[in-house]
C-alpha positions in Angstrom: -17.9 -2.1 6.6 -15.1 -4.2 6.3 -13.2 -2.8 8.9 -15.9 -4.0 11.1 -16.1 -7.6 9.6 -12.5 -7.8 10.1 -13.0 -7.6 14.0 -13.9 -11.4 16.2 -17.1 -12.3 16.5 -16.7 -11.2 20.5 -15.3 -7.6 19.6 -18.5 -7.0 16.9 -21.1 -8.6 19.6 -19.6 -6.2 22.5 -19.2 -3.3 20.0 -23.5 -3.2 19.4 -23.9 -4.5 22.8 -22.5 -1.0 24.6 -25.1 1.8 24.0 -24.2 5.0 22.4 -21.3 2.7 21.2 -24.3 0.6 19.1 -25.5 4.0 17.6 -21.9 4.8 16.4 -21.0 1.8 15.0 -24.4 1.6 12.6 -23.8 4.7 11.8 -20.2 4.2 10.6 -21.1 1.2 8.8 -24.3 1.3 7.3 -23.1 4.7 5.7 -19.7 3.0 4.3 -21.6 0.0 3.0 -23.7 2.7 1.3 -20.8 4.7 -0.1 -19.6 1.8 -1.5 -22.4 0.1 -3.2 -25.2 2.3 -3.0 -29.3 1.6 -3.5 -32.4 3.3 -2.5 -32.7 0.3 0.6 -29.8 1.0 2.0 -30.0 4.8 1.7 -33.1 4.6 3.8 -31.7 2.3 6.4 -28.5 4.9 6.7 -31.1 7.9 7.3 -33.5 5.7 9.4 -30.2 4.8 11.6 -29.1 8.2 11.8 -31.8 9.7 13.7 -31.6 9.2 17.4 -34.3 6.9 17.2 -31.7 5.0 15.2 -30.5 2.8 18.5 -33.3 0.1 18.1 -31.2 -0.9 14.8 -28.2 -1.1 17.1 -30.4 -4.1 19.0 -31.6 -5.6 15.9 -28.3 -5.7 14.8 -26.6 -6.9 17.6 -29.2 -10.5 17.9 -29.0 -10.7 14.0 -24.9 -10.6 14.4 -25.0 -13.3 17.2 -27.5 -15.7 14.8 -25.9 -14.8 11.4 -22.8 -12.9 11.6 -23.7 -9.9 9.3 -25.7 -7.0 10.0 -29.7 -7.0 9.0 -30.3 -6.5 5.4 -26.7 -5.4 4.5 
């Protein structure tokens, strides 16, 4: 996760903006920010992301990034 914070604003918004790039990203991240504090939540937002389905978190990601800077209930 904080590999990813680290990064401008411009590199994080471009990052979830490329597809398949999106997917890999969330995946990296939501499963770090998991590893390193855990909960049930965030467990089921690293499997729900996981499947290929997973994308649409990508999206939601990327708009709640540009309003907020931080990924959707991280």
């Amino acid at each position: 996760m904080t590999w990813f914070n680290k990064q401008s604003r411009l590199v994080q918004l471009i990052l979830l903006l490329i597809p398949g790039v999106n997917w890999v990203v969330e995946i990296l991240v939501r499963w770090s920010t998991w590893l390193k504090k855990g909960g049930l939540l965030r467990l089921i937002i690293c499997i729900l992301v996981t499947i290929p389905s997973g994308v649409v978190f990508g999206w939601i990601d990327f708009v709640w990034v540009l309003l907020f800077k931080k990924f959707f209930l991280q």
